[in-house]
BAFI-3210 file (N, C-alpha, C; in Angstrom, 3 decimals, decimal comma, padded with zeros to 6 digits):
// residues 147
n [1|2|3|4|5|6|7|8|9|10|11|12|13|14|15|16|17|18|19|20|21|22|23|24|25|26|27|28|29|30|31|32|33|34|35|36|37|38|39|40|41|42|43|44|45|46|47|48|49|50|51|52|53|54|55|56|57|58|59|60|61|62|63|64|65|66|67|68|69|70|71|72|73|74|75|76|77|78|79|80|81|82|83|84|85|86|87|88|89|90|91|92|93|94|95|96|97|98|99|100|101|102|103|104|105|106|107|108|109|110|111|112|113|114|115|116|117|118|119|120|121|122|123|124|125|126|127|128|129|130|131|132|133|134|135|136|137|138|139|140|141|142|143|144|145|146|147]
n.u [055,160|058,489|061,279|064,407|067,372|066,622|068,046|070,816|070,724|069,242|070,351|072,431|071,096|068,344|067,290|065,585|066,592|067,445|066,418|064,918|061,349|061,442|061,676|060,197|057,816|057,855|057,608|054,937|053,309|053,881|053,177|050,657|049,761|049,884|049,765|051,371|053,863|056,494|057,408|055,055|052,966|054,023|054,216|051,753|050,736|050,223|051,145|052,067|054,622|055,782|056,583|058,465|057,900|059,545|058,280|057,008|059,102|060,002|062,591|064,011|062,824|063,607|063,942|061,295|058,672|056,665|054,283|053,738|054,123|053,409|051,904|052,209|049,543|047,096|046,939|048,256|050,509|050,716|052,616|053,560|054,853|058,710|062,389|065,865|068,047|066,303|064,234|065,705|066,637|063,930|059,980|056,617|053,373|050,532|047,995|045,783|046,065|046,599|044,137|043,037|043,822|043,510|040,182|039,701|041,287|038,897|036,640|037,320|037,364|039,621|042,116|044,068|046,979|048,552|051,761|055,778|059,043|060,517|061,942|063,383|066,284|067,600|067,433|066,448|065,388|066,527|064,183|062,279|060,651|061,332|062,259|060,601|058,971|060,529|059,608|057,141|055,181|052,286|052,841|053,283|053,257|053,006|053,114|054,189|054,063|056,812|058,479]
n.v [053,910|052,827|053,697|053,872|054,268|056,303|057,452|058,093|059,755|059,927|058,736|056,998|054,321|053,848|055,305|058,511|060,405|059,774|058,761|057,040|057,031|058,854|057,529|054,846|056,622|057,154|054,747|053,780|055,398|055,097|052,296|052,619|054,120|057,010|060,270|062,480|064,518|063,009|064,688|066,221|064,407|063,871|066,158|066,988|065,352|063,819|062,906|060,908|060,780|058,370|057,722|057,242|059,572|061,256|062,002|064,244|064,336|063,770|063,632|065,282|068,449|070,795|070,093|070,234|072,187|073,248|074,842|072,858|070,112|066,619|064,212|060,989|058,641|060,697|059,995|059,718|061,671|064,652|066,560|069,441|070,196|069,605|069,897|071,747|073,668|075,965|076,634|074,786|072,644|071,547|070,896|072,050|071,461|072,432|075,162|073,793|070,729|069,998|070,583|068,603|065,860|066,139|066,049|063,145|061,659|062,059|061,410|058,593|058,112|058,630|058,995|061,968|064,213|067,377|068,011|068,454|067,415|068,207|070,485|073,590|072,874|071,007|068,019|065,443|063,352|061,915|062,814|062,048|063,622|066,280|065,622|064,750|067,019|069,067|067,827|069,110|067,726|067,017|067,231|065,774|064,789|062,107|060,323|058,098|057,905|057,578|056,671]
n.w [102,128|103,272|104,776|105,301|107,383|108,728|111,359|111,070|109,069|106,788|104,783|101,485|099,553|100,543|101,927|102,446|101,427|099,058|095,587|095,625|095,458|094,287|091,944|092,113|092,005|089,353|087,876|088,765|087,368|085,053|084,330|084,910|083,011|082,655|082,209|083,445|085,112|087,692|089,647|090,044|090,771|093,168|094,385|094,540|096,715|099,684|103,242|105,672|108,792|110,894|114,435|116,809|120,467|122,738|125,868|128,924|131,194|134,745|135,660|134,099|134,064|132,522|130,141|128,167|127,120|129,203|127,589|125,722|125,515|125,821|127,209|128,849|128,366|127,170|124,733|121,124|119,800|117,955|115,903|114,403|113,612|112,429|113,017|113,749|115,779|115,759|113,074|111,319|108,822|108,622|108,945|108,188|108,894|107,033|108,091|107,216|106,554|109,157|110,546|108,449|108,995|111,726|111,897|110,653|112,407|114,212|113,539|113,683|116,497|117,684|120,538|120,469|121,206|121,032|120,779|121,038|120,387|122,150|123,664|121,659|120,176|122,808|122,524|120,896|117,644|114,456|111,161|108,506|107,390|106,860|104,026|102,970|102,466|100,997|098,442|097,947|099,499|101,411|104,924|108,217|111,497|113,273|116,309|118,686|122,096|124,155|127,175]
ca.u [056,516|059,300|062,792|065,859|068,729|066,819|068,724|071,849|070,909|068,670|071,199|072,074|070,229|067,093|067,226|064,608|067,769|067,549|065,644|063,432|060,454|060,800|061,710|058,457|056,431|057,723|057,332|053,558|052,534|054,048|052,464|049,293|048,968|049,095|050,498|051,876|055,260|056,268|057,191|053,804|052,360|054,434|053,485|050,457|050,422|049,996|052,220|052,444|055,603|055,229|057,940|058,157|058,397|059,648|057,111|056,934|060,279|059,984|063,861|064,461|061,621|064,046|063,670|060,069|057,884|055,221|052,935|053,502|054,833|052,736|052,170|051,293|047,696|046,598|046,703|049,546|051,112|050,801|053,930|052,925|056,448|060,110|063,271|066,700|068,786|065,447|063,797|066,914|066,766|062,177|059,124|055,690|052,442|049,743|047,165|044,682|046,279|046,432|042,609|042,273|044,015|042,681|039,031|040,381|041,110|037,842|035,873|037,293|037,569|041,596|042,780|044,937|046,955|049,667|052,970|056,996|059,701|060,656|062,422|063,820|067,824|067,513|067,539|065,342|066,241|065,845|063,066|062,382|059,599|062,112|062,806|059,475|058,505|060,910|059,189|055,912|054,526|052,129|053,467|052,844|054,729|051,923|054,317|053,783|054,746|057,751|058,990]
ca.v [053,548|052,521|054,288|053,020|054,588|057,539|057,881|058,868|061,046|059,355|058,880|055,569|053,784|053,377|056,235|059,247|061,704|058,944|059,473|055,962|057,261|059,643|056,509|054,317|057,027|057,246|053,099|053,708|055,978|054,022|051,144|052,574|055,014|057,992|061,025|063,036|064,078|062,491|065,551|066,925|063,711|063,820|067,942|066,546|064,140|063,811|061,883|060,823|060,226|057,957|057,545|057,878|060,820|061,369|063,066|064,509|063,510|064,857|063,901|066,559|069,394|071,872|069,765|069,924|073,667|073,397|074,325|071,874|068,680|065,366|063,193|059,417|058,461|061,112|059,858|059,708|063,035|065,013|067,309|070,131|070,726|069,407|071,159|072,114|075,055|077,015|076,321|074,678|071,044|071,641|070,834|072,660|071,435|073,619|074,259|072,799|069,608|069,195|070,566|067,380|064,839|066,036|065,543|061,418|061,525|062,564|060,480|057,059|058,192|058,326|060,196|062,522|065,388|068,075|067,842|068,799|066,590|069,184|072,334|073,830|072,447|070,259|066,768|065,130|062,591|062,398|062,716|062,092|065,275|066,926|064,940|064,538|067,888|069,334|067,180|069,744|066,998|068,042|065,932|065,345|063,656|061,046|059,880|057,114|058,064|056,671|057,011]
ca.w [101,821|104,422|104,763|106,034|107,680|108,971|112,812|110,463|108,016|106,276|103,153|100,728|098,772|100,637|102,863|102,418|101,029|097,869|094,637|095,011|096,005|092,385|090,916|092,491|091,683|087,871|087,514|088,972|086,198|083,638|084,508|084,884|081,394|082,772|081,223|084,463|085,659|088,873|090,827|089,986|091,776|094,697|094,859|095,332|097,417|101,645|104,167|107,994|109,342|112,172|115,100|118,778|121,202|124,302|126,986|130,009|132,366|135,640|135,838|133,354|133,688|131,658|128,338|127,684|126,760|129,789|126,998|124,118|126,270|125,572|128,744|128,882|129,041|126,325|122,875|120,157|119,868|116,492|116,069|113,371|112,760|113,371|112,650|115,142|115,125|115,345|111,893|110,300|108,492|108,890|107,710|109,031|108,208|107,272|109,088|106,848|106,466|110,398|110,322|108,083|110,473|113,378|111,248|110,363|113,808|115,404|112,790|114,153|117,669|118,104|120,894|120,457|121,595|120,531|121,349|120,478|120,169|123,356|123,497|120,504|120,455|123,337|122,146|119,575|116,412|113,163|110,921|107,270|106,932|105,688|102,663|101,529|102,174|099,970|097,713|098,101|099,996|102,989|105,917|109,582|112,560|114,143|117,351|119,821|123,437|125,252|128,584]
c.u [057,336|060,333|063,201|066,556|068,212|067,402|070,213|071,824|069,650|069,204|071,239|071,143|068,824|066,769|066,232|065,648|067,504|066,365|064,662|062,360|060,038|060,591|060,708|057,717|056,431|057,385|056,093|053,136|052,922|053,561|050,582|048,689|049,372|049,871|050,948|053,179|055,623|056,273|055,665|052,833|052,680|054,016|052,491|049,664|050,526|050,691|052,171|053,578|055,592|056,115|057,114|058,777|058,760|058,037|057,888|058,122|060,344|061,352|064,597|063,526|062,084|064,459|062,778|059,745|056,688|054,218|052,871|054,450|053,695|053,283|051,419|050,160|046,758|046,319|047,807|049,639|051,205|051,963|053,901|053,974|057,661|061,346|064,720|067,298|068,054|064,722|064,662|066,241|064,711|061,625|058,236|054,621|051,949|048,898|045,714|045,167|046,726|045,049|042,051|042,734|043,596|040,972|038,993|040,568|040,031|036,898|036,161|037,610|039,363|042,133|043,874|045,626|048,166|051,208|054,207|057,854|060,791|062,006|063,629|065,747|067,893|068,053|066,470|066,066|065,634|064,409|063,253|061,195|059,975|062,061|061,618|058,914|059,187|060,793|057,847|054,728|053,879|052,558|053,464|053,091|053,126|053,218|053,630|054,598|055,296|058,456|060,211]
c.v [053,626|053,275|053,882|054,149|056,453|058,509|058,183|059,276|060,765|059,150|057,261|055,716|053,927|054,338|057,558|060,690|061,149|059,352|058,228|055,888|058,310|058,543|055,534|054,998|056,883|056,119|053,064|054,692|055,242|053,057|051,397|053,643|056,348|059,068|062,161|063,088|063,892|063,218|066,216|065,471|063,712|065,734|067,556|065,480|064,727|063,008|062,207|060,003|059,569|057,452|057,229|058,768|060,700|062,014|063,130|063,850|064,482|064,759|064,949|067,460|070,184|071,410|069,827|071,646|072,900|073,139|073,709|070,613|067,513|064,656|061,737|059,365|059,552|061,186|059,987|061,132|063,674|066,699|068,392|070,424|070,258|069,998|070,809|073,154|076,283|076,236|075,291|072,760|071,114|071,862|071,278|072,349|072,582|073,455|073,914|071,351|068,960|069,434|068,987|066,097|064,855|065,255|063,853|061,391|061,112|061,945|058,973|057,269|057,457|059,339|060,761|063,678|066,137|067,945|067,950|067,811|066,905|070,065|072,458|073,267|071,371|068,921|066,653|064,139|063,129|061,914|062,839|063,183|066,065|066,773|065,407|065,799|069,022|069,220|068,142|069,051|067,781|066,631|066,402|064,783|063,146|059,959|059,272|057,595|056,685|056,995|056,642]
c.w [103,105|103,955|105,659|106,536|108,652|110,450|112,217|109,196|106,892|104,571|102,840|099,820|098,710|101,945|102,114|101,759|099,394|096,943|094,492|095,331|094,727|091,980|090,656|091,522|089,917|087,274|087,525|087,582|085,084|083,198|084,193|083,095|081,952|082,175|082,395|084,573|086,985|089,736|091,066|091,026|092,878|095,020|095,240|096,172|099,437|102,546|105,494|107,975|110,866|112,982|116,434|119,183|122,114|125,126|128,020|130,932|133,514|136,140|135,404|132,714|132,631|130,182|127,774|127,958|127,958|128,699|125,747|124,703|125,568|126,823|128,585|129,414|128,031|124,679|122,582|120,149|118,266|116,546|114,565|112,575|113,469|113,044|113,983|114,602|114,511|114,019|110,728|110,115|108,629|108,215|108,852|107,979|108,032|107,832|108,614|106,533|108,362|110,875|109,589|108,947|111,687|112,910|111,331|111,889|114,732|114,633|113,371|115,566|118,113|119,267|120,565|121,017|120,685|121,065|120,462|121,085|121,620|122,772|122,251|120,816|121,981|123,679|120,746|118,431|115,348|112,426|109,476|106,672|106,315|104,391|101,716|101,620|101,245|098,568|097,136|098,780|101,561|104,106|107,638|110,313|113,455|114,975|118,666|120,976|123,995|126,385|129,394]
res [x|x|x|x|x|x|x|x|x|x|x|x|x|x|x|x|x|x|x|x|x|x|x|x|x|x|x|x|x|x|x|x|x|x|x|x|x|x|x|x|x|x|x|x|x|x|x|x|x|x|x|x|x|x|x|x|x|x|x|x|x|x|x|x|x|x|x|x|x|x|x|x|x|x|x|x|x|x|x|x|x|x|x|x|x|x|x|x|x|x|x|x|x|x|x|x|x|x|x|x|x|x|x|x|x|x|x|x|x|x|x|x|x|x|x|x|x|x|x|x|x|x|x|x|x|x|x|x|x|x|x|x|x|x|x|x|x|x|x|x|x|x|x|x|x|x|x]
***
């Protein structure tokens, strides 16, 4: 599923704050028979949120953690958790559901590496991980490097 609007807030209609992603899911069981309630499908369900990151700027060394940077030339960047204000507005995988992406990963030969959106308060945008992980959804930031 796509979301709209999420570089301000991700609110509206069709923004990831919105209830049509209950509402999808309640149309899909209806359709199909099934006798479930929708939060109980989205509890159980899995999600990659997929963006772009910054990396490595040697214009501005004092935005990036030395040891959780992402540098061009090493694979898409997997971000275990995003958040600002410390923990505030965040979602944190676990770490068996980045045990299983790394797995999907290393099965189709994807490089990859680790990496933060850089240093806690900093900079950084937004992210809809939130949303759906409030949802009980497990969820995961898969981020294309930009420079």
């Amino acid at each position: 599923m796509f979301f709209d609007k999420e570089e301000i807030g991700s609110s509206g209609d069709t923004g990831a704050k919105s209830r049509v992603l209950e509402y999808l899911v309640t149309l899909l069981i209806e359709k199909i028979g099934e006798k479930v309630a929708p939060l109980e499908v989205l509890y159980n369900s899995k999600a990659l949120s997929s963006d772009v990151s910054a990396c490595d700027d040697p214009s501005y060394p004092g935005a990036f953690d030395n040891y959780n940077k992402a540098t061009i030339g090493n694979g898409v960047v997997i971000s275990k958790y995003t958040g600002s204000g410390g923990k505030y507005d965040a979602n944190d995988a676990s770490a068996e559901y980045v045990a299983e992406i790394m797995s999907i990963l290393d099965k189709h030969n994807v490089i990859y590496q680790f990496g933060e959106l850089g240093k806690v308060d900093e900079g950084g945008g937004g992210t809809i991980a939130q949303y759906l992980s409030e949802l009980g959804m497990e969820i995961i930031y898969i981020l294309e490097l930009v420079y």
